[in-house]
ChimeraX commands (.cxc) that place a marker at each C-alpha (Angstrom):
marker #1 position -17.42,24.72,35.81 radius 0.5
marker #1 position -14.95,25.56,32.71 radius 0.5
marker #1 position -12.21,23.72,34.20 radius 0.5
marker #1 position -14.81,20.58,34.45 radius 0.5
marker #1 position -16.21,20.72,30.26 radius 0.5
marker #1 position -12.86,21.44,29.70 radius 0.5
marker #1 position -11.35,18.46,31.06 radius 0.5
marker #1 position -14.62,16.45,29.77 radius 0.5
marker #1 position -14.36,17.73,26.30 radius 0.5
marker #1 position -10.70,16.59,26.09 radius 0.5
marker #1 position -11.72,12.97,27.48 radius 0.5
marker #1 position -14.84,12.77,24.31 radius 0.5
marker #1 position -12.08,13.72,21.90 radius 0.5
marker #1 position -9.13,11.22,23.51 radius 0.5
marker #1 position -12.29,8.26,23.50 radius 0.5
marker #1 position -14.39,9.42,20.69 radius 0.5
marker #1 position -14.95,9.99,16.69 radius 0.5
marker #1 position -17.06,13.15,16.94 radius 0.5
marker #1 position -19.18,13.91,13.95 radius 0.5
marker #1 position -21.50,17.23,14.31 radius 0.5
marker #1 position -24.30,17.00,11.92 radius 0.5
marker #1 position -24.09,19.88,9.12 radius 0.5
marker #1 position -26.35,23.05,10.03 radius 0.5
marker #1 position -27.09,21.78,13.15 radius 0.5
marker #1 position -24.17,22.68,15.49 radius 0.5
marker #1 position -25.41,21.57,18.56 radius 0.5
marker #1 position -26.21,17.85,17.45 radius 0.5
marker #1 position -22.90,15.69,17.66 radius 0.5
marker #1 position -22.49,11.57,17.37 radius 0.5
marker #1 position -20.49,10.44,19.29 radius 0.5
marker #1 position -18.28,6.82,18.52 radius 0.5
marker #1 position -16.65,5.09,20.94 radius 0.5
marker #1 position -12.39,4.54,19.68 radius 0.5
marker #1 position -11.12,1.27,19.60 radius 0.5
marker #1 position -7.81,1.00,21.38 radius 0.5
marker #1 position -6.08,0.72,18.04 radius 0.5
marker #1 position -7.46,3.96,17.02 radius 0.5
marker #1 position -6.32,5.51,20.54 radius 0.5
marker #1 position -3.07,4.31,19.35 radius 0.5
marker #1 position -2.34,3.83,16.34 radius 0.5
marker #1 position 0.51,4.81,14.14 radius 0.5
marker #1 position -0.24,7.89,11.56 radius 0.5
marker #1 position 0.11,7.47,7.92 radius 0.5
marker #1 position 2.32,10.47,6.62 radius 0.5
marker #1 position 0.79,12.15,3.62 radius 0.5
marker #1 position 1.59,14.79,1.22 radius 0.5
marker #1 position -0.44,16.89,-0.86 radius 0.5
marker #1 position 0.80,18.75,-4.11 radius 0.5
marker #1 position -1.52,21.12,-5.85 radius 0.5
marker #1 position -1.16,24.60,-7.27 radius 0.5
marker #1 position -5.02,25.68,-5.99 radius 0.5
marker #1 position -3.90,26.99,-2.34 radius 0.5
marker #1 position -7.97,26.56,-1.66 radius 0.5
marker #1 position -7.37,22.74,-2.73 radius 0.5
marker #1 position -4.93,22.04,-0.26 radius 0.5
marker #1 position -6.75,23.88,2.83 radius 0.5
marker #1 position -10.05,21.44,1.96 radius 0.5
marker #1 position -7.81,18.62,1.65 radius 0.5
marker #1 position -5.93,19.57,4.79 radius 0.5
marker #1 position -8.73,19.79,6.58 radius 0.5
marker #1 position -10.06,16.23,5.39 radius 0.5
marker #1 position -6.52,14.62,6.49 radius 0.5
marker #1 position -6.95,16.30,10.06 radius 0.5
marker #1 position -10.41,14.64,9.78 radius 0.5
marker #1 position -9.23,11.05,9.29 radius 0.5
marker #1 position -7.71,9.73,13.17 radius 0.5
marker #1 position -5.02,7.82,11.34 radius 0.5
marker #1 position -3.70,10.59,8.49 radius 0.5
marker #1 position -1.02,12.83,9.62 radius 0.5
marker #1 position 0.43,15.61,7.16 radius 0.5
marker #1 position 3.84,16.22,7.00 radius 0.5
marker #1 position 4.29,18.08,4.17 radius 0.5
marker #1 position 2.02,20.51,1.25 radius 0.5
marker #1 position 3.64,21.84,-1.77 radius 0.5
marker #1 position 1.74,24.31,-4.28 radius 0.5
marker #1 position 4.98,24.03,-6.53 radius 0.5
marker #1 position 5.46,20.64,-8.31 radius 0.5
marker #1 position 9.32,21.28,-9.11 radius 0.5
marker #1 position 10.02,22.19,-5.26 radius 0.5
marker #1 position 7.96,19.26,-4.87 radius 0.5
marker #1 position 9.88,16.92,-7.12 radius 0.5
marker #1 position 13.12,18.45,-5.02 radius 0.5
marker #1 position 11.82,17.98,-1.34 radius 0.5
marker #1 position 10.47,14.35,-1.80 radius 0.5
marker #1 position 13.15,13.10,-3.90 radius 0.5
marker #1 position 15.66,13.14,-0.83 radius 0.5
marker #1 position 12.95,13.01,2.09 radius 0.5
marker #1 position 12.35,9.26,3.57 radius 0.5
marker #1 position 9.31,7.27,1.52 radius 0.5
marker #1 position 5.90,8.58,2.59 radius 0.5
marker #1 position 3.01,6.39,2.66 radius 0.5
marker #1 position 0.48,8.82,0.92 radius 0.5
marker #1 position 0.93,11.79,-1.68 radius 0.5
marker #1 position -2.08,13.53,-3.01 radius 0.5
marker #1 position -1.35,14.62,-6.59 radius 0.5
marker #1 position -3.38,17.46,-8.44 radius 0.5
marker #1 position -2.59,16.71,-12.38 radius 0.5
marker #1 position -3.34,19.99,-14.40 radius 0.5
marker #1 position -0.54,22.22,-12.75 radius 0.5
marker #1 position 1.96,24.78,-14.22 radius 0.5
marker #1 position 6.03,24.36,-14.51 radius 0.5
marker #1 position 5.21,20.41,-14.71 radius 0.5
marker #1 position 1.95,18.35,-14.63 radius 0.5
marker #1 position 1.09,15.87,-11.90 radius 0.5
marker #1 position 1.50,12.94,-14.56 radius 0.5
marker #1 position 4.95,14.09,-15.18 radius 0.5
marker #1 position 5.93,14.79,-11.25 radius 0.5
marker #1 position 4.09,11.54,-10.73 radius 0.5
marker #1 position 6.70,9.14,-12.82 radius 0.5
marker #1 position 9.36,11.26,-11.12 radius 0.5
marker #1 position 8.52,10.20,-6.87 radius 0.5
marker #1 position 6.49,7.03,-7.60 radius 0.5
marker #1 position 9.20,5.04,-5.91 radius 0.5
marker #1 position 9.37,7.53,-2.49 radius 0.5
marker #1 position 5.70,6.74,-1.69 radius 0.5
marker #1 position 3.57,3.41,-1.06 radius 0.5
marker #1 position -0.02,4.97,-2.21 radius 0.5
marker #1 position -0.29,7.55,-5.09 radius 0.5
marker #1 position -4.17,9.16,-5.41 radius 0.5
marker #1 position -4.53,11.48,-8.18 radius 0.5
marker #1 position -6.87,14.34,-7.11 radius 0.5
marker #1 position -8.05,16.41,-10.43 radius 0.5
marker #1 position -11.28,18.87,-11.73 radius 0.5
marker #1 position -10.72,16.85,-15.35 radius 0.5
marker #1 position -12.25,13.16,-16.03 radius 0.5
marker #1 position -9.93,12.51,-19.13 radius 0.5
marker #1 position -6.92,11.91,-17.28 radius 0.5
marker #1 position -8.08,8.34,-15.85 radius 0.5
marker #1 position -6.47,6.30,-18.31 radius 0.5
marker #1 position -3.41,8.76,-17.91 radius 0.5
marker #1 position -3.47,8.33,-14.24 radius 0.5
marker #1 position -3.52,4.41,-14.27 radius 0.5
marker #1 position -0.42,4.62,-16.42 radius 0.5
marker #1 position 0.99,6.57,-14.04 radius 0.5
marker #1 position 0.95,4.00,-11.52 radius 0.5
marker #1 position -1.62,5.72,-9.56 radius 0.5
marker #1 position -3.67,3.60,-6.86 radius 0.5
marker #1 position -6.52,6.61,-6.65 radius 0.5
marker #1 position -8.30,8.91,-8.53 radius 0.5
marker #1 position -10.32,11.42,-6.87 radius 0.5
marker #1 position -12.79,13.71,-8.97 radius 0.5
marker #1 position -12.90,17.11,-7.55 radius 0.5
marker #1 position -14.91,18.52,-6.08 radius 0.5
marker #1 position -15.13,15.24,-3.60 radius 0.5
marker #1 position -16.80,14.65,0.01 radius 0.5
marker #1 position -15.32,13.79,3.18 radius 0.5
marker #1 position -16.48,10.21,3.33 radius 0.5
marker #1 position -15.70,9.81,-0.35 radius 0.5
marker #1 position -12.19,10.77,0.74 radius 0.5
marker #1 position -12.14,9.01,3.94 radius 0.5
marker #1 position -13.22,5.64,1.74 radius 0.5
marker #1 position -10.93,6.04,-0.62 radius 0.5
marker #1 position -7.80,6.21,1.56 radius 0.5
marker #1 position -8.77,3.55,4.03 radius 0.5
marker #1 position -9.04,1.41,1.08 radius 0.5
marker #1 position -6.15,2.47,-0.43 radius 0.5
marker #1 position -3.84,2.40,3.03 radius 0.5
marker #1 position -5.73,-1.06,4.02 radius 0.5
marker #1 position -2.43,-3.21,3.34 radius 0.5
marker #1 position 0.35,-0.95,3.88 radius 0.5
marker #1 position 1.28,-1.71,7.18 radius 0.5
marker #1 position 0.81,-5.00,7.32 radius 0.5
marker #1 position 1.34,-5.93,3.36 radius 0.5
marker #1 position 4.47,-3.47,2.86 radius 0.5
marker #1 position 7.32,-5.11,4.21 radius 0.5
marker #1 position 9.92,-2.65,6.61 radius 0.5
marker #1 position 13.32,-3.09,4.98 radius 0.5
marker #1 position 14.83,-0.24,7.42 radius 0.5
marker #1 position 15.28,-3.40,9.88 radius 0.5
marker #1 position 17.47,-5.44,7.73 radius 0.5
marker #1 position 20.85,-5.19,6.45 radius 0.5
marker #1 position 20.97,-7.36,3.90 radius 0.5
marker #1 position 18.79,-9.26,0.32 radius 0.5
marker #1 position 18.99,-11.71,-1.92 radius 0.5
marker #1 position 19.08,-11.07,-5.74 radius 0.5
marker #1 position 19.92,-13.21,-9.01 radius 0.5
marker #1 position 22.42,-11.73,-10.90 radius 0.5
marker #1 position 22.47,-12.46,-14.73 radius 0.5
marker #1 position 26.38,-11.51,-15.35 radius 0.5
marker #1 position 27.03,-15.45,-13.52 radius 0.5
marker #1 position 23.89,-17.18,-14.77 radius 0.5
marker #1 position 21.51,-15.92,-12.40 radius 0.5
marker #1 position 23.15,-16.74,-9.51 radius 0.5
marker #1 position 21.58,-16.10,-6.15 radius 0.5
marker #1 position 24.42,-12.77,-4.24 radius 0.5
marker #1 position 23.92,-11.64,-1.28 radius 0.5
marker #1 position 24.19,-8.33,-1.20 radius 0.5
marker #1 position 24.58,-5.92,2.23 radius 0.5
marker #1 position 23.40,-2.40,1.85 radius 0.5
marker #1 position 26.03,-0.84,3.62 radius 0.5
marker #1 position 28.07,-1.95,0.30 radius 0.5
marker #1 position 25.49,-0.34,-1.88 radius 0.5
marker #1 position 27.67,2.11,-3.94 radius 0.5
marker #1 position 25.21,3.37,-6.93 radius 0.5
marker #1 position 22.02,1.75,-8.55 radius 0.5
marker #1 position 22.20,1.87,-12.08 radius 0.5
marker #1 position 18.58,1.51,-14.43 radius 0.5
marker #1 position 19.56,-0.31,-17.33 radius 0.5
marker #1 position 16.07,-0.46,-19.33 radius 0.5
marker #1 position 14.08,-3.13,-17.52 radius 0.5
marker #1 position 17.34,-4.39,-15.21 radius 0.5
marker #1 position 19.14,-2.66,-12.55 radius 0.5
marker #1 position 23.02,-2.80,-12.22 radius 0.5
marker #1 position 23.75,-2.76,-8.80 radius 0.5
marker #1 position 27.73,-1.44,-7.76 radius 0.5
marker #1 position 29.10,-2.39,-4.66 radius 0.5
marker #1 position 31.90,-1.78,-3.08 radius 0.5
marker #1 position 33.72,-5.25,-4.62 radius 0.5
marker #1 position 31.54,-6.25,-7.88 radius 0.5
marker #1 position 28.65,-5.20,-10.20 radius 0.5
marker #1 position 25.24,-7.20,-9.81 radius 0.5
marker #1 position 22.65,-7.28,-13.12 radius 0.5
marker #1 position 19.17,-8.33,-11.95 radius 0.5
marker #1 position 15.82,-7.96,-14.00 radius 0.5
marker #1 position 14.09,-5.31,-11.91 radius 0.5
marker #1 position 13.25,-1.58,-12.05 radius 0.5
marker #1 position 14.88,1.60,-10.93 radius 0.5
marker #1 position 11.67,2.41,-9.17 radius 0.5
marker #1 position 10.96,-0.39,-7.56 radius 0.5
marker #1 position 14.71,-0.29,-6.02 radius 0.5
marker #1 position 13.75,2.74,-4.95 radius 0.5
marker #1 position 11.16,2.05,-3.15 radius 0.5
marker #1 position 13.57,-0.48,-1.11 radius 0.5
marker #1 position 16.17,2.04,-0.76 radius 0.5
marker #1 position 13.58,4.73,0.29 radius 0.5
marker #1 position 13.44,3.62,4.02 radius 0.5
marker #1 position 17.48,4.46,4.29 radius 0.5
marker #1 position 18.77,7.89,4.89 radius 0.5
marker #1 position 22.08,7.30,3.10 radius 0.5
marker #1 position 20.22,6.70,-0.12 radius 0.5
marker #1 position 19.82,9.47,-2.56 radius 0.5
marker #1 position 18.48,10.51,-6.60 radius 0.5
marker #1 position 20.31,13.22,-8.17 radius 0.5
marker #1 position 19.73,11.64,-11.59 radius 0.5
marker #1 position 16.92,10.04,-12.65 radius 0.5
marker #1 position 19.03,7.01,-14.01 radius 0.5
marker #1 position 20.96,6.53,-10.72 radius 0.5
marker #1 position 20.30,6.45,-6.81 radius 0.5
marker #1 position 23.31,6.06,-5.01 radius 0.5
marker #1 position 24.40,6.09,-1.60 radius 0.5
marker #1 position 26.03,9.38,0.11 radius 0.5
marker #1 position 28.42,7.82,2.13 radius 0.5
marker #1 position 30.64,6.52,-1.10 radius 0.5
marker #1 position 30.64,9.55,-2.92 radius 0.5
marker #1 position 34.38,10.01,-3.69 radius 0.5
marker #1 position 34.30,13.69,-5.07 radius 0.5
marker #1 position 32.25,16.35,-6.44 radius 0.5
marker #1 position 33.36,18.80,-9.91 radius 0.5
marker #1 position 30.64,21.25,-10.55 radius 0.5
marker #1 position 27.84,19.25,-11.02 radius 0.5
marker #1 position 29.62,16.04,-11.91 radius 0.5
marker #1 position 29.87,13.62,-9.31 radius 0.5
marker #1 position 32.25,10.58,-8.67 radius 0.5
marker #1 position 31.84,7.72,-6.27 radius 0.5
marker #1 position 34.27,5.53,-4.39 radius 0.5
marker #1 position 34.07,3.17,-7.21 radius 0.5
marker #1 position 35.26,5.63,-10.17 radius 0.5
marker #1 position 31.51,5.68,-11.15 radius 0.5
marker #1 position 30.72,9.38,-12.29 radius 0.5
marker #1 position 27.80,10.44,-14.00 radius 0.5
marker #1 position 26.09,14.23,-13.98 radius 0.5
marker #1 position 23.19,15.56,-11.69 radius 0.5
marker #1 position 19.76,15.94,-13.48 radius 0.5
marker #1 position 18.45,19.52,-14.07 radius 0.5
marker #1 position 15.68,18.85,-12.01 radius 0.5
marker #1 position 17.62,17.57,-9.09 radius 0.5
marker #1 position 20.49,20.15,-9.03 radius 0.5
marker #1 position 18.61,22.51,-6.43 radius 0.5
marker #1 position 18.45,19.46,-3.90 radius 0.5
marker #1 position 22.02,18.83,-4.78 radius 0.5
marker #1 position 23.64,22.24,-4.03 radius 0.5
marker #1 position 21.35,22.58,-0.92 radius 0.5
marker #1 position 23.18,18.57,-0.16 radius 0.5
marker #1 position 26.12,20.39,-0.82 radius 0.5
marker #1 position 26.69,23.25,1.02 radius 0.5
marker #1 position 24.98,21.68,4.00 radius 0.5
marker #1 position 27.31,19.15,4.05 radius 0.5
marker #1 position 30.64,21.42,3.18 radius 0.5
marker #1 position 32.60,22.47,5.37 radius 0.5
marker #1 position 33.07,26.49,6.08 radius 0.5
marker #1 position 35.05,28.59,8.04 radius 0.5
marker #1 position 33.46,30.48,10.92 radius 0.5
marker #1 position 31.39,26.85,11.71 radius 0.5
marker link #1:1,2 radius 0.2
marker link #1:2,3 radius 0.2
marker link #1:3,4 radius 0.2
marker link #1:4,5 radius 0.2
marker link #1:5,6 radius 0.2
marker link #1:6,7 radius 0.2
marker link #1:7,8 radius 0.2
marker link #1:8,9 radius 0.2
marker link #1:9,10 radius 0.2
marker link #1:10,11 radius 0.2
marker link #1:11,12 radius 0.2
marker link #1:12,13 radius 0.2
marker link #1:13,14 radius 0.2
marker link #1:14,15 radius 0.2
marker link #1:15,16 radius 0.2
marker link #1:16,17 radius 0.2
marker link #1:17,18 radius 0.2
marker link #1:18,19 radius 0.2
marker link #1:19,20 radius 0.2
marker link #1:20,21 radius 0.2
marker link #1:21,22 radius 0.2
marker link #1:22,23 radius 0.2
marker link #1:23,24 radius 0.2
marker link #1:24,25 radius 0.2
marker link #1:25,26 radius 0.2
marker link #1:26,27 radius 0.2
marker link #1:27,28 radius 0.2
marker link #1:28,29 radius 0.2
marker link #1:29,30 radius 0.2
marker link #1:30,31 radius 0.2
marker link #1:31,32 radius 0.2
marker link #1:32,33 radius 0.2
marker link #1:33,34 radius 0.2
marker link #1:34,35 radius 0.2
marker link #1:35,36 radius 0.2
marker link #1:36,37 radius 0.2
marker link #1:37,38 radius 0.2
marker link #1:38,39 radius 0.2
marker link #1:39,40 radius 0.2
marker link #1:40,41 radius 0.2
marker link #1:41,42 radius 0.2
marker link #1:42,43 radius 0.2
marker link #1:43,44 radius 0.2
marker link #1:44,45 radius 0.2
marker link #1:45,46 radius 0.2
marker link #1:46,47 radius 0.2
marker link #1:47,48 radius 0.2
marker link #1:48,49 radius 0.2
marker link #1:49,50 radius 0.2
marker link #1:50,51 radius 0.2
marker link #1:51,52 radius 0.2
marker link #1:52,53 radius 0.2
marker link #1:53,54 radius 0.2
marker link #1:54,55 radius 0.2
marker link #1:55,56 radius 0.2
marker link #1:56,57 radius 0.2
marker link #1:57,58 radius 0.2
marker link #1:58,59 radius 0.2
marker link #1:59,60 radius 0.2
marker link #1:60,61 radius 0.2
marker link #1:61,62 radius 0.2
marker link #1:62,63 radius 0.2
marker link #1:63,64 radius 0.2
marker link #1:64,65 radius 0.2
marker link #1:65,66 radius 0.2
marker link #1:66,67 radius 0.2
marker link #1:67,68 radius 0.2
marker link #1:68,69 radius 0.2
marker link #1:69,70 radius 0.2
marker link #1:70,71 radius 0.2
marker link #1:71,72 radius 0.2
marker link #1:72,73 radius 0.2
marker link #1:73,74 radius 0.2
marker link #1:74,75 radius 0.2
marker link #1:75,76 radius 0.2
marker link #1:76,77 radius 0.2
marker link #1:77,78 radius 0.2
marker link #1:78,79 radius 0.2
marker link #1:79,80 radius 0.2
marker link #1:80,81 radius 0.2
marker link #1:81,82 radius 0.2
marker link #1:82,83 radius 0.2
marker link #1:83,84 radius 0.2
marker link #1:84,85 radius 0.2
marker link #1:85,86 radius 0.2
marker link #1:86,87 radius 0.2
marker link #1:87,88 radius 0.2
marker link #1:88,89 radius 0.2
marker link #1:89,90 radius 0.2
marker link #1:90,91 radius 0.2
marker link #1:91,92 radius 0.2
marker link #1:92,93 radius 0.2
marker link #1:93,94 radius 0.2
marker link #1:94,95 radius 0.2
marker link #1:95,96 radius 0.2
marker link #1:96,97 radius 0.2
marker link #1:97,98 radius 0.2
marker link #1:98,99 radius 0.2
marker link #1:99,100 radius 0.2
marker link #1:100,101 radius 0.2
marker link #1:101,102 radius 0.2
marker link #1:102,103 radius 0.2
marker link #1:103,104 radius 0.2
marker link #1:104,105 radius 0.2
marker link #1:105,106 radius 0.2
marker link #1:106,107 radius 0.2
marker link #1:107,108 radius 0.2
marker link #1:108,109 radius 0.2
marker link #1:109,110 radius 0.2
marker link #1:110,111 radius 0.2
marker link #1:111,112 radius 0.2
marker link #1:112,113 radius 0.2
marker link #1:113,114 radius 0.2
marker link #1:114,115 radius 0.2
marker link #1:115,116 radius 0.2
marker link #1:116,117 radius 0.2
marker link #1:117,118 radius 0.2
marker link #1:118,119 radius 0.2
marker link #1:119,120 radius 0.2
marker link #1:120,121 radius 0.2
marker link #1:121,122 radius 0.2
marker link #1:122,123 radius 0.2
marker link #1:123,124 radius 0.2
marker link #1:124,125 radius 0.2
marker link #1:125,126 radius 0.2
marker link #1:126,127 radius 0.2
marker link #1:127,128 radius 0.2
marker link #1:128,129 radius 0.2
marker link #1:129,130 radius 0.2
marker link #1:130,131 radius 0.2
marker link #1:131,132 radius 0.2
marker link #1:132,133 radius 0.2
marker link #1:133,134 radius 0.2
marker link #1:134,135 radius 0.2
marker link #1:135,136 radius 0.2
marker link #1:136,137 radius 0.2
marker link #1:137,138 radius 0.2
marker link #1:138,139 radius 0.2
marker link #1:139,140 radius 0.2
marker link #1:140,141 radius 0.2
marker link #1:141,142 radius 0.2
marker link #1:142,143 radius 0.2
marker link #1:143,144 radius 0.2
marker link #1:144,145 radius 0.2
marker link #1:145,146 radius 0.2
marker link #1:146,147 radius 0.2
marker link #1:147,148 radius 0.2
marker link #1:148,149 radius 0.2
marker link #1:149,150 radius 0.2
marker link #1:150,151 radius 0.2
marker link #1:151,152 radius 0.2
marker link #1:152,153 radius 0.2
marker link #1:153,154 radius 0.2
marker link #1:154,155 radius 0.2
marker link #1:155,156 radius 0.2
marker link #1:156,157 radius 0.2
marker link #1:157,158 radius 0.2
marker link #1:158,159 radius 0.2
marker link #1:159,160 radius 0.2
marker link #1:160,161 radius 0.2
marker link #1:161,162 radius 0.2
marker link #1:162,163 radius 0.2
marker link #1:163,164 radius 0.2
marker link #1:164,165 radius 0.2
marker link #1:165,166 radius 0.2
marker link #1:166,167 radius 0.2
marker link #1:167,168 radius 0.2
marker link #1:168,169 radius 0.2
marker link #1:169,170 radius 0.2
marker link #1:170,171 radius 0.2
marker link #1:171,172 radius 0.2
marker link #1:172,173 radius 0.2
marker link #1:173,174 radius 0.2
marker link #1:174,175 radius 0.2
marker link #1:175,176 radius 0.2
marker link #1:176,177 radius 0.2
marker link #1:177,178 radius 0.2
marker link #1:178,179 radius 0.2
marker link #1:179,180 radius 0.2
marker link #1:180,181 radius 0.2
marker link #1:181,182 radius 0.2
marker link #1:182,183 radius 0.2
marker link #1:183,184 radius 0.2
marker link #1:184,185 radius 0.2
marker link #1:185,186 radius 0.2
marker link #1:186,187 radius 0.2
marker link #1:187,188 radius 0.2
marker link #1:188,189 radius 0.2
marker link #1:189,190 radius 0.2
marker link #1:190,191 radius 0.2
marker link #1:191,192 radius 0.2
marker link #1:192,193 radius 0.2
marker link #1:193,194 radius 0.2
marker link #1:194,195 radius 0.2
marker link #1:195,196 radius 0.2
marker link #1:196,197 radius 0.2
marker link #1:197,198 radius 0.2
marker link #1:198,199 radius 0.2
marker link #1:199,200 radius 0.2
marker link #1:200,201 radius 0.2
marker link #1:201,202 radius 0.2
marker link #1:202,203 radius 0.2
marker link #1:203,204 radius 0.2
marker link #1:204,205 radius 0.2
marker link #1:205,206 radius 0.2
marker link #1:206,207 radius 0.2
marker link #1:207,208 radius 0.2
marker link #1:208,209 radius 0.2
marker link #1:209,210 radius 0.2
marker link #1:210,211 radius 0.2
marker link #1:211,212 radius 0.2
marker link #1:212,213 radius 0.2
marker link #1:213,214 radius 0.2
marker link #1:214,215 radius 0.2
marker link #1:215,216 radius 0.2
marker link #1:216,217 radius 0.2
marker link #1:217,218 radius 0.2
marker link #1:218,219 radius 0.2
marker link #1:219,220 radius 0.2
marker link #1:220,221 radius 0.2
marker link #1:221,222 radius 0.2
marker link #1:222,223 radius 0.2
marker link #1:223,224 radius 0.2
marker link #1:224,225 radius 0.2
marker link #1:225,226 radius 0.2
marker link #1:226,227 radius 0.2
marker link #1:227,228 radius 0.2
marker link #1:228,229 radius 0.2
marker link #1:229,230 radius 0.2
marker link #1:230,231 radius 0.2
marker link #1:231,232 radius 0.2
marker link #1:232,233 radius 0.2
marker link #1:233,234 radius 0.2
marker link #1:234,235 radius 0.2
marker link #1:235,236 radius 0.2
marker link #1:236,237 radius 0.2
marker link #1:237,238 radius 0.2
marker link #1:238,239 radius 0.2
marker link #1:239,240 radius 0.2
marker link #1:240,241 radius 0.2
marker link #1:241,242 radius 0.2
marker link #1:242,243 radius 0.2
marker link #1:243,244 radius 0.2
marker link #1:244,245 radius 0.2
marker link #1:245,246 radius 0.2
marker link #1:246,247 radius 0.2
marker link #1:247,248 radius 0.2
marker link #1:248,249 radius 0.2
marker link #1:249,250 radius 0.2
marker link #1:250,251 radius 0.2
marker link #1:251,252 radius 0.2
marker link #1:252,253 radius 0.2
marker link #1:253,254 radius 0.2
marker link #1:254,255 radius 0.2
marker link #1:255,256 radius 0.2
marker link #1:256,257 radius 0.2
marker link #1:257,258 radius 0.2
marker link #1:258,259 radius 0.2
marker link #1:259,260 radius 0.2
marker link #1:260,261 radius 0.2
marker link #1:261,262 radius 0.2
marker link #1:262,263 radius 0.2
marker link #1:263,264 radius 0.2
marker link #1:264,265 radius 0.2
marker link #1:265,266 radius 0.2
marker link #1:266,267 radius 0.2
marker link #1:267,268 radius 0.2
marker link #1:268,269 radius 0.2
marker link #1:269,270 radius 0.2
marker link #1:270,271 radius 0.2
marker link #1:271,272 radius 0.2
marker link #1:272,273 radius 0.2
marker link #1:273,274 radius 0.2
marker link #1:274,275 radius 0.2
marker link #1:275,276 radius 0.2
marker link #1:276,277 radius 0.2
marker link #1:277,278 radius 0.2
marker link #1:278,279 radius 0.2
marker link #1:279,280 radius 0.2
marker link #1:280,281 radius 0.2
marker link #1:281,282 radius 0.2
marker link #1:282,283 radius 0.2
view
């Protein structure tokens, strides 16, 4: 007899949105999945917020949505800032504002580019106008319900998949490049040396000439985020790990003679690139 509700409990949940009715645990509804939700592809979220309470609720809301999946919770914003900064772009981070060390705002402007959907989550109403600044596509007023939650993501994640285009299949783009009167370079991103943010243009160094397009630093980043070999250690440049020439202390030199100096934030993630990547005896 358990073997049988066992074995029929794990087909409702495989076929099924279950929803008990609060107070009344023996009442459940019971929704029959689409395929698509049988099979779908997760969204990978991240939550950052000091309150260890606020992450559990919101944990527990993620595992409560078929299509969320959580990869990663941080109750310090500057490991945070570390951790995301050279992770692969995520397609959801949940952002408390009023935190110590550094405020969500700040840590916000900071891994914009290494997610598709930012949602503020926050106890205070004055930081909307802050928040849309920010860049932020949410704002969720604490203390918030489930299907507020749920709402607010679907709408949020509606267009990713099919309005966010997957650069990690191709190899190449197109850009103008001002230095010869806008003209249209191909550019391959194996050849990618560094990414340069010039104000409101981008110059580009490859591995033969320098590109100047009108775009931002973040929005190259969010390009660049679906490659591995791409990597911020300054907030000015992302470059590519593969043409890194040499390392001095915290001064680093590519293939191309560019050097420039790792941020302060960013110099934990760089020693840990480091001496992962250095070669020891006793290996």
């Amino acid at each position: 007899m358990a073997d049988f509700l066992h074995k029929w409990l794990h087909f409702l949940q495989k076929n099924y949105l279950m929803f008990v009715k609060p107070k009344l645990n023996l009442e459940v509804f019971l929704i029959p999945k689409s395929k698509h939700q049988q099979y779908m592809e997760k969204f990978k979220c991240v939550i950052i917020d000091d309150d260890r309470y606020a992450i559990e609720g919101l944990t527990s809301y993620i595992k409560a949505v078929p299509n969320l999946e959580l990869i990663r919770s941080y109750e310090d914003p500057i490991e945070a800032l570390i951790a995301i900064s050279t992770m692969p772009m995520v397609d959801l981070i949940l952002l408390d504002i009023h935190m110590p060390k550094m405020t969500g705002l700040q840590l916000s402007k900071e891994i914009r580019a290494k997610t598709h959907k930012l949602i503020f989550t926050t106890s205070y109403t004055q930081f909307a106008y802050e928040a849309f600044e920010a860049e932020a596509d949410g704002y969720l007023l604490k203390p918030f319900s489930l299907p507020k939650f749920a709402a607010t993501v679907s709408k949020m994640l509606s267009n990713v998949t099919t309005g966010v285009r997957n650069y990690e299949n191709d190899h190449f783009f197109f850009v103008k490049n001002k230095i010869e009167d806008l003209k249209i370079i191909k550019v391959w991103y194996r050849d990618i040396v560094a990414v340069e943010s010039q104000q409101n243009y981008v110059l580009i160094h490859t591995t033969n000439k320098k590109i100047l397009t009108y775009i931002s630093l973040k929005e190259v980043g969010k390009m660049l985020a679906a490659f591995p070999d791409f990597v911020q250690f300054q907030r000015s440049f992302i470059i590519a790990k593969s043409h890194i020439h040499s390392i001095t202390g915290n001064n680093i030199k590519m293939d191309n003679q560019l050097e420039f100096t790792v941020g302060d934030l960013y110099r934990s993630s760089f020693q840990r690139f480091v001496q992962y990547n250095l070669l020891k005896t006793g290996m």
